[in-house]
N, C-alpha and C positions, 0 to 999 in steps of 0.2 A: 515651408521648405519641403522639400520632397525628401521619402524616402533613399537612404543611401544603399546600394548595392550589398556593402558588407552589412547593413542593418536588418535589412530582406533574407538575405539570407539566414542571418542568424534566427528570425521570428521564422522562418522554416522549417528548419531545421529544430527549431524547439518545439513547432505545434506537431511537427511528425512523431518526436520523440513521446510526447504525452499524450498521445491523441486516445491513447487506450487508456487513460484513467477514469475512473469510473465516481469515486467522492471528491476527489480534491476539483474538479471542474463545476463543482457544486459548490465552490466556496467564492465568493468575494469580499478579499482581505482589504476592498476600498472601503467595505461600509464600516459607517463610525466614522472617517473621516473628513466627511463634509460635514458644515454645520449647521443647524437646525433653526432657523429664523421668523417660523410663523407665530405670529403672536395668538392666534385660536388655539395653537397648541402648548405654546410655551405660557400661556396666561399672562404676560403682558410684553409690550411692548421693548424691546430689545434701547437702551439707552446707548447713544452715541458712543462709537469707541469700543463695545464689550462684542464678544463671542460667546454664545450659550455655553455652557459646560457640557456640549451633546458629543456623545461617543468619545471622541480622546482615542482612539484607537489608533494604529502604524498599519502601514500595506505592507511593510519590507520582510524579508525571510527570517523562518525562524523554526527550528525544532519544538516540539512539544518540551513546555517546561525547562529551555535550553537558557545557557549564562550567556552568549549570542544571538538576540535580535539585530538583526543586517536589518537599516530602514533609513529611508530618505529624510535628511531633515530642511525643512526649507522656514521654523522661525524657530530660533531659542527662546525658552521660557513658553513655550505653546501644549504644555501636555505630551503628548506622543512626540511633538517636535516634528510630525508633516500635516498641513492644512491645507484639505482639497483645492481651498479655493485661492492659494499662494500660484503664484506663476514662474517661483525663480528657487532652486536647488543651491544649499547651502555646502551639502555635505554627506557622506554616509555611515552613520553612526552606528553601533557595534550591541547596543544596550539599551532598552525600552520596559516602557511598563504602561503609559500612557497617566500620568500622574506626578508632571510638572519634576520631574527628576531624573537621573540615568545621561541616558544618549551619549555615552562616551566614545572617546576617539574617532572625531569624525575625520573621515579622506575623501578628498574629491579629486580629480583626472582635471589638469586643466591644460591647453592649448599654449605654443611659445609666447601670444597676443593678447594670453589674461593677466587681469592686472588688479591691485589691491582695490577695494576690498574684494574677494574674487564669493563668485555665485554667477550662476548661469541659469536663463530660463529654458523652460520647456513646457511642452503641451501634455496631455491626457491624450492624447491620439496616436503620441509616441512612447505609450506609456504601456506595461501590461504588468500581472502579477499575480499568483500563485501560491499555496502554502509550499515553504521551500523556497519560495524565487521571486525576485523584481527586476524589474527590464524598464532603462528611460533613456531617451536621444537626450543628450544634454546641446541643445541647441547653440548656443554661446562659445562653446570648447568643439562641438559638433567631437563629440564623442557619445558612442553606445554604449551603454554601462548595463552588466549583468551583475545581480548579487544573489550567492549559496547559501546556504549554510550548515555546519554541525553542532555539535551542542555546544562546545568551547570554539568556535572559530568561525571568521568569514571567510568567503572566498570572493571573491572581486576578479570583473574581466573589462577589461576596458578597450572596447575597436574605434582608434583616433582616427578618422581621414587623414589628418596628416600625421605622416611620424616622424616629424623632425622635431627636436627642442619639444619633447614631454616631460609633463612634472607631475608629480604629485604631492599635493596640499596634505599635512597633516595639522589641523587647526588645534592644536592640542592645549590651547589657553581656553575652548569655549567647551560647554556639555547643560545639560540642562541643570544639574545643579555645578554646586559652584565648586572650584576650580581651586585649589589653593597651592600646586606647583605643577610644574612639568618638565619631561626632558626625553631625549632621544638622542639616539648614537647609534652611528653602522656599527654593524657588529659581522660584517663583512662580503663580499663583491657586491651582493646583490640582497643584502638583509639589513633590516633598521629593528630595535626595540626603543623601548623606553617606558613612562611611568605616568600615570596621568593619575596626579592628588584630587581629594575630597572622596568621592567613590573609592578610591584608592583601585587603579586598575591599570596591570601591565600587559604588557604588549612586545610580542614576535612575529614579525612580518617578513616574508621570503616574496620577492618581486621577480617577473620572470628577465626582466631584463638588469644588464648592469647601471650602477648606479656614479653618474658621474660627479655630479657634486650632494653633499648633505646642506642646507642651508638655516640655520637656526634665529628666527629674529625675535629677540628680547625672551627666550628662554625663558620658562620657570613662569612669568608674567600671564594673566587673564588676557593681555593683550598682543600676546607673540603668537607665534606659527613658525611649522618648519616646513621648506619647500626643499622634494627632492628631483634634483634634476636628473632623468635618466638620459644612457649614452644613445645615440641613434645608429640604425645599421640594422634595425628589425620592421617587418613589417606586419609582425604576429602581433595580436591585440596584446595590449599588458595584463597580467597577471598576478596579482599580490593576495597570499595564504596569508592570513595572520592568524594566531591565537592569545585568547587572554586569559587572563591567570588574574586571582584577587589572592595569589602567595606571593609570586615573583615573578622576573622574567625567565627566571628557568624552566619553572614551573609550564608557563605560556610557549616556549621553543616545544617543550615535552607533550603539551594538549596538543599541537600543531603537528608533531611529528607524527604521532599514534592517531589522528582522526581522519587528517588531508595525507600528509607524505607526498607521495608522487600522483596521488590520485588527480585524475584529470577533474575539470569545472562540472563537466557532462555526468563522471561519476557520482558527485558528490551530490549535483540535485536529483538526480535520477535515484539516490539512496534519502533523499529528502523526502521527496515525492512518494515514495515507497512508504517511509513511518507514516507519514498523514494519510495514504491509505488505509493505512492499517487498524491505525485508529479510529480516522471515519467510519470504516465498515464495518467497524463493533456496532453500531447502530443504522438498520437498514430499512428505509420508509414505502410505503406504496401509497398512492393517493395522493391528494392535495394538490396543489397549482406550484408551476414551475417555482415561481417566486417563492411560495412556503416553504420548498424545496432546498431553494439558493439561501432562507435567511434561516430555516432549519442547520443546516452543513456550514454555512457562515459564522452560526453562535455557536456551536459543538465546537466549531475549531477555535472561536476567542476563547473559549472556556478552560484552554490547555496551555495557553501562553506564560502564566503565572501560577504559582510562586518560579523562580528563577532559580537553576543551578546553581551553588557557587563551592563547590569542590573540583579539585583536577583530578585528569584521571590516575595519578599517584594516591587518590585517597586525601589528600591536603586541601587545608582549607582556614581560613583564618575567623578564631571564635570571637563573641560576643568582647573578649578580652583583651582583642588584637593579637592575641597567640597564634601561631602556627599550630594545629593539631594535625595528625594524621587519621583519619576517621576508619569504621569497616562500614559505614554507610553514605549514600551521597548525600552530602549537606547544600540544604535550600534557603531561599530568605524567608522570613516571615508571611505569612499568608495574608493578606487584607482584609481582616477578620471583620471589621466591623462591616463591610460589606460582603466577605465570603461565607462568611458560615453560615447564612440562609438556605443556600443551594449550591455554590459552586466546586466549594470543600466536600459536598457529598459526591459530587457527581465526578468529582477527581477520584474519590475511595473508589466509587461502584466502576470507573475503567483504567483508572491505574491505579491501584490499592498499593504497590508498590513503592509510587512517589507518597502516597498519601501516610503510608508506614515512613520515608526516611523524612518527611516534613516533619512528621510529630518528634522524633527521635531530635532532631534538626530544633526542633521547639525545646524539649527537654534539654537539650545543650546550652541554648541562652539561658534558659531557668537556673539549671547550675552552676552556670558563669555568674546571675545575676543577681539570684536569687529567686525571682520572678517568673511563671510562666510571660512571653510575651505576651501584649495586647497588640492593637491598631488601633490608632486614634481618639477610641472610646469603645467602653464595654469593654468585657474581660471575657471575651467570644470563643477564643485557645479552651475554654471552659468545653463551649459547646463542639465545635470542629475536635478537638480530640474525646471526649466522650463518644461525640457520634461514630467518628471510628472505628473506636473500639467496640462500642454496642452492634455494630455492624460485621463484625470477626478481626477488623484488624488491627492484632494485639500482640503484633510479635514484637515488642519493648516491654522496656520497666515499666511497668503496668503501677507499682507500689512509688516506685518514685517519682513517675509523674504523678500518681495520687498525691504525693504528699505538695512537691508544689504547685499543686492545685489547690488543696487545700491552705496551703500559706497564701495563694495570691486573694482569697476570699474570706481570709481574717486577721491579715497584715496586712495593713496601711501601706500604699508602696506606688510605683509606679504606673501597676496594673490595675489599680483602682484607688483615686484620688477619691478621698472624703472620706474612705471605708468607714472610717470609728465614726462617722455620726450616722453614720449608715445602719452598723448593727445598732448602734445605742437606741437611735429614735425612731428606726423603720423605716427611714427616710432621709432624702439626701436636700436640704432646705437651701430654698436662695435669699440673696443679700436685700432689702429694701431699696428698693431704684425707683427716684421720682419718673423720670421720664426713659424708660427701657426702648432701644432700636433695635435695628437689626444686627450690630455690631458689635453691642452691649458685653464684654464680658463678666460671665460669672461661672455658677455654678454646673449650668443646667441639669437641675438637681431633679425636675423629673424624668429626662431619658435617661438619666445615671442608675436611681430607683427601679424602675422598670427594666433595663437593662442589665444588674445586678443581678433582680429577682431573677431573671430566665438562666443567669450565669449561674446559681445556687442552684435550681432548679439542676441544671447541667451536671453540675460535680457531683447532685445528690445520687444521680443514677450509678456514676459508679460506685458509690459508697456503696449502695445498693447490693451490684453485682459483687462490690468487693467482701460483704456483709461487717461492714463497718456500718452499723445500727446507732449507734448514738451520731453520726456525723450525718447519716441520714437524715434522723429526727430534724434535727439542729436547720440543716439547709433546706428544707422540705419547709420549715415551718417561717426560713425566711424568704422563699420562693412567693410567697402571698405578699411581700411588701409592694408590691406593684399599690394591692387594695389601697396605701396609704396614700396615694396620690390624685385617688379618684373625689371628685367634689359634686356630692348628689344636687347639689344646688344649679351646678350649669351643667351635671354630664360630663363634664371633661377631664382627664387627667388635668392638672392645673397644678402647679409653683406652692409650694408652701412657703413660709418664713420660720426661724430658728423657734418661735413661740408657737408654732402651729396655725397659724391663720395662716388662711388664704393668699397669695399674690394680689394686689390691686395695683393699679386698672387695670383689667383681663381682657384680652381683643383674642379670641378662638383661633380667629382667622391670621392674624397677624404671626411673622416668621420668624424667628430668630438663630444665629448662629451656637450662642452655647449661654442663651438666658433661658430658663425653666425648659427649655427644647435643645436637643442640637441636631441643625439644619432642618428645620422643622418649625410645625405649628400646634396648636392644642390638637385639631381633629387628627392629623395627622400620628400620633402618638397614642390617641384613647384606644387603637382598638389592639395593640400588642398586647399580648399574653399568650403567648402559640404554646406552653405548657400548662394554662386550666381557664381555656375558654369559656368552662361551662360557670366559673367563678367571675370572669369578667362577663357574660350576658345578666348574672346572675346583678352586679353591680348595676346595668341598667332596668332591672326591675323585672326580668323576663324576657321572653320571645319577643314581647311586642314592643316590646321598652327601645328593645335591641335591633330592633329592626328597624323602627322608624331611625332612631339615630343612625345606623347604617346607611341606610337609604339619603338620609340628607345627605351624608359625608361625599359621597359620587353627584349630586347635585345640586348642591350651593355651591352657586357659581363664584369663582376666585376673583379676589379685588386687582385688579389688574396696576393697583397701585404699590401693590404688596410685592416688592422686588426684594429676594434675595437668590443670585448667580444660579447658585444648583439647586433651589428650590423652584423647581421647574416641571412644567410638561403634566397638563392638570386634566383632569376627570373631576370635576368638581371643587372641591378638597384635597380629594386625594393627590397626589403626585408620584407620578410613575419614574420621575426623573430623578431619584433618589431612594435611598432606601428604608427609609424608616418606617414605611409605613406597607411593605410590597407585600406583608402576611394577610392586609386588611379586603382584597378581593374574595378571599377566600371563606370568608368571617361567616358569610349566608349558610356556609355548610353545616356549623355549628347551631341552627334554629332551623334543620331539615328544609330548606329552600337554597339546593346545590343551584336551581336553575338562574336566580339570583347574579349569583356569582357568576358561571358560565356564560352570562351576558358581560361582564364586567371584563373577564377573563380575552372574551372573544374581541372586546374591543379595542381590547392593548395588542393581543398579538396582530391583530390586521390592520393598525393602522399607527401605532407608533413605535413600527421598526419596519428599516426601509423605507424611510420617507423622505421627504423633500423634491427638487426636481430632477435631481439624477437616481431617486432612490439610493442617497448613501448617506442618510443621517439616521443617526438612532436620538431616541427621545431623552435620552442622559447619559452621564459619565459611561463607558463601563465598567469603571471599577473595578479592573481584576477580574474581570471574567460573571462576577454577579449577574450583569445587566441581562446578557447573552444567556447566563446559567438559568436563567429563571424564563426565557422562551425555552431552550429549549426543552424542559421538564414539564412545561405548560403544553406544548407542541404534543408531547409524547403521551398527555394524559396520566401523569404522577406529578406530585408536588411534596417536596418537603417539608411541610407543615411547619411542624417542630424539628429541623435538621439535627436535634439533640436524641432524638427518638428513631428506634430503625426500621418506621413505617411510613406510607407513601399515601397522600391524600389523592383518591380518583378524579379527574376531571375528564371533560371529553375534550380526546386527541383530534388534531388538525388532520391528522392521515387515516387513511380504511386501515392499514394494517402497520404494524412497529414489529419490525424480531431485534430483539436488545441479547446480543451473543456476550454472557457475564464472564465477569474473571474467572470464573470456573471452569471455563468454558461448554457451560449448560447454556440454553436459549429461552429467553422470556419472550412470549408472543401478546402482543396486547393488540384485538380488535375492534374496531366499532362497526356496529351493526345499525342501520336504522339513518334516514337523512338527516335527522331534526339536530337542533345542539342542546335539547335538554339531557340529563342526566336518567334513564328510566331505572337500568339495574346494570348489577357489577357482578359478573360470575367467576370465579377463580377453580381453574382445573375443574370448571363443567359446574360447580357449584354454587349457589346464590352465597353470597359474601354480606354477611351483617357489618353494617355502618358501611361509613364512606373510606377508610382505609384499610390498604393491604400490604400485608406483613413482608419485612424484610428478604424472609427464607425462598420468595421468589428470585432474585438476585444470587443465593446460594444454590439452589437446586433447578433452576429452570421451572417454567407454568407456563401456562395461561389464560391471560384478564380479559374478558369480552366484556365490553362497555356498550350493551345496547341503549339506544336513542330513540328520542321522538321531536315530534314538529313544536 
């Protein structure tokens, strides 16, 4: 189908207006969205029927950390809820994370000739998208669809070829999770709200045209929709402001009025466009190849999608309790700790320290609703992401009372950490006797719990630390070493214990499991965490040598290609980059003074398992919240957060000649590399040779710079 007149125009008219941006043209908010099908990379062979678990990512608009991601969805229950390689647009949903939940209030523009079940296909050729903005011809309705966005709201433009007999779908029985009422009502000429249950999320929408009929089928049902017929007599594209609100709908008229108002569509992204400048250009690269470039500025910008607003701009916000509270902070959802607090949770401090202060505040609020620091899904990681923090400057909260439930979620049995009391008791968190153990198995997984504790103890002891709380120091310091409890000098491996102390039998290394002595994991995959006393766990395999050779296999024992579990994927041997349990374990050579090691390791992930596939839009695994993306780009940049619990930065060689990282302080950290080669030679800091391989936090407070000369 050819280009339409008003569609030409509008992609005109839009490339003029941005033609001057300088970061956001460096982003492609496609990748992550296709999906990742090679079996060399994913280590085996993709079974009938399934999708990698690769990227999960959305193309659609979205402010930094905004309770509004605008994004196309074209299947429910799909992750993000759009899949490159779908050919037919279901809807435009309001709410994303990439993580099998969210996508509420979908709307779609449909023509007098659409008819149930309604979805329209479209092409990638009539397709473009931006931080801030997404643009698609919906083929079927032969409507152009633009989407904005602000923090609390979408903005929607729809240019139909025909304007006779337009509707718009509000599918409001479907979202990625599930649905348990709904309803809508004009609330007048040309305005509809309503309430979408399970998410629990309302909604105010202002349409530019008037509204002739409201049509509601089977209300409240998973399987109703409401169709709104608008009146004809305009020939202006339609236009629909909406805001939401997780208070009310008044709440949501109020986000709407104070963000959009009368502001035009052109405003709104042009003030979009503007924040992700702003934020891209806190980090400004020279060198490296275009593509390093685009998948550099492409992960900066996943990195800032999550955690999610969810206060209005009244300050209201609904707690852990379903109360209404009125905040003096902006309240967010929980961070994806078990995947963010590696790297992604820091590198939110080190450019928004702001959001990274009302998250933890935001944390401390469910804690005292709960009891509980939160967790995510396993580990008690709010340990380490709020430690890190604070050990970093930012400490403008109850420093004493998140100490305390911290301290309660690390020796009260409770939400935050299942098993705890046999955990302190025995050192260790023991699994059940299983004749025949799969992939499905459940139990305890009572070794990533163990180790995963330890670094969480580890965590809270720092601030006992700085809090001079000396006996709670002692206490978690000296259970920070339960990791040792899991280690079996017999095979090398962290390995399964039983309630009596023996060993797990039959033991398969190689073999994966979902939450039996591993979760989402294998034995190798798991031996080499201890990112707080490395030099204890090389010590475990006998020394340098001990240490290395088992390293070394871990990147090259080749993966049973028999061995399928979904997101245990995207292999280097053992290792697997497609998940996180094991993303500290490149770096491990640093700890036996053979950085170059690793920097082969390191060079191999970034150049070839992101940006891949045949359009270059698949990443090698979930992203998780921003992790996946967070960990290029710190890799990219030549710093790594080792132990993200600690406020210093393990050196690697960066992808670029030169890095200027402009800090929340607004001082400038300069990091150059010097030399072609990609080994590791020396680290200078402010002109000076730097002992060891990391460099201290107060670069980020005061401004430096790291010269990272190389060799061949």
């Amino acid at each position: 189908m050819r280009l339409t007149g008003t569609l030409l125009f509008c992609l005109a008219t839009t490339a003029a207006a941005f033609s001057q941006t300088t970061y956001t043209k460096q982003v492609n908010t496609f990748i992550g969205t296709a999906p990742m099908t090679d079996p060399r990379i994913l280590g085996y062979e993709l079974p009938q029927g399934w999708r990698s678990w690769a990227g999960l990512t959305f193309p659609g608009s979205s402010l930094p950390n905004a309770m509004v991601q605008l994004s196309p969805m074209t299947a429910y229950g799909s992750g993000a809820g759009y899949q490159y390689e779908d050919s037919t647009i279901l809807g435009f949903t309001h709410t994303n994370k990439g993580h099998w939940n969210l996508c509420n209030i979908p709307i779609l523009p449909l023509s007098h000739t659409a008819t149930y079940p309604f979805s329209s296909r479209f092409s990638h050729k009539k397709e473009s998208a931006a931080p801030g903005y997404y643009q698609v011809y919906l083929d079927d309705y032969q409507v152009n669809v633009e989407l904005t966005s602000t923090l609390r709201c979408g903005y929607h433009k729809y240019a139909f070829k025909d304007n006779s007999s337009r509707r718009l779908l509000f599918d409001l029985g479907k979202a990625n999770s599930r649905v348990n009422t709904w309803r809508i009502e004009q609330a007048g000429t040309n305005v509809v709200q309503g309430f979408q249950g399970g998410e629990n999320v309302y909604f105010y929408a202002v349409i530019s045209a008037p509204i002739e009929k409201l049509d509601k089928i089977e209300e409240g049902q998973r399987s109703g929709y409401a169709l709104i017929n608008l009146a004809n007599g305009s020939a202006a594209p339609v236009e629909v402001k909406i805001g939401l609100s997780f208070v009310s709908m008044d709440n949501a008229r109020k986000n709407l009025e104070q963000e959009i108002g009368n502001k035009t569509f052109e405003d709104i992204r042009k003030a979009a466009n503007t924040t992700w400048e702003t934020l891209l250009s806190s980090i400004q690269v020279k060198g490296g190849t275009p593509k390093q470039k685009q998948l550099f500025y492409s992960c900066l910008y996943r990195s800032f999608l999550w955690p999610a607003l969810r206060s209005d701009v009244n300050g209201e916000y609904t707690d852990a309790k379903r109360n209404v509270i009125k905040g003096d902070f902006a309240y967010y959802t929980e961070p994806s700790l078990w995947d963010t607090y590696r790297n992604k949770d820091v590198l939110l401090g080190l450019i928004s320290p702001q959001v990274t202060l009302d998250v933890v505040k935001s944390m401390k609020d469910v804690g005292d609703k709960r009891g509980f620091i939160p967790t995510f899904f396993h580990g008690d990681h709010g340990a380490s992401s709020i430690a890190g923090a604070y050990l970093r400057g930012i400490d403008q909260f109850d420093i004493n009372g998140t100490y305390q439930l911290l301290l309660r979620n690390a020796n009260v049995e409770g939400p935050s950490r299942p098993r705890l009391k046999e955990y302190i008791e025995k050192g260790y968190i023991a699994e059940p006797e299983i004749a025949n153990p799969h992939v499905e198995t459940k139990a305890a997984a009572g070794v990533s719990k163990t180790v995963e504790y330890a670094y969480d103890d580890y965590s809270v002891a720092q601030i006992a630390k700085k809090l001079g709380d000396t006996a709670n120091y002692r206490i978690l310091m000296e259970r920070s070493k339960n990791y040792k409890n899991m280690f079996d000098p017999s095979t090398r491996f962290m390995r399964g214990r039983l309630a009596n102390g023996d060993w797990v039998t039959p033991f398969d290394p190689q073999y994966p499991y979902y939450e039996y002595m591993y979760r989402e994991a294998n034995a190798w995959q798991v031996s080499f965490f201890a990112p707080h006393d490395m030099p204890g766990l090389v010590a475990l395999y006998g020394g340098n040598k001990g240490f290395e050779s088992k390293l070394d296999s871990l990147f090259t024992l080749p993966w049973n290609p028999k061995h399928i579990a979904r997101n245990v994927e995207t292999m280097i041997g053992q290792y697997c980059h497609g998940n996180q349990p094991d993303h500290e374990a490149p770096f491990a050579y640093y700890f036996i003074n053979k950085p170059e090691k690793s920097q082969k390791i390191i060079d191999t992930i970034l150049n070839t398992l992101y940006g891949i596939g045949d359009d270059g839009l698949a990443l090698c695994g979930m992203d998780d919240a921003g992790e996946m993306s967070a960990w290029y780009v710190f890799c990219a940049l030549g710093l790594y957060t080792f132990s993200a619990t600690d406020p210093e930065y393990l050196v690697t060689v960066p992808l670029f000649d030169e890095v200027k990282w402009k800090t929340s302080t607004g001082k400038w950290l300069t990091i150059t590399k010097t030399g072609k080669g990609r080994k590791l030679r020396s680290i200078k800091v402010n002109g000076r040779e730097n002992k060891g391989y990391f460099v201290p936090h107060d670069l980020f407070k005061n401004g430096g710079q790291v010269n990272i000369a190389t060799a061949p």
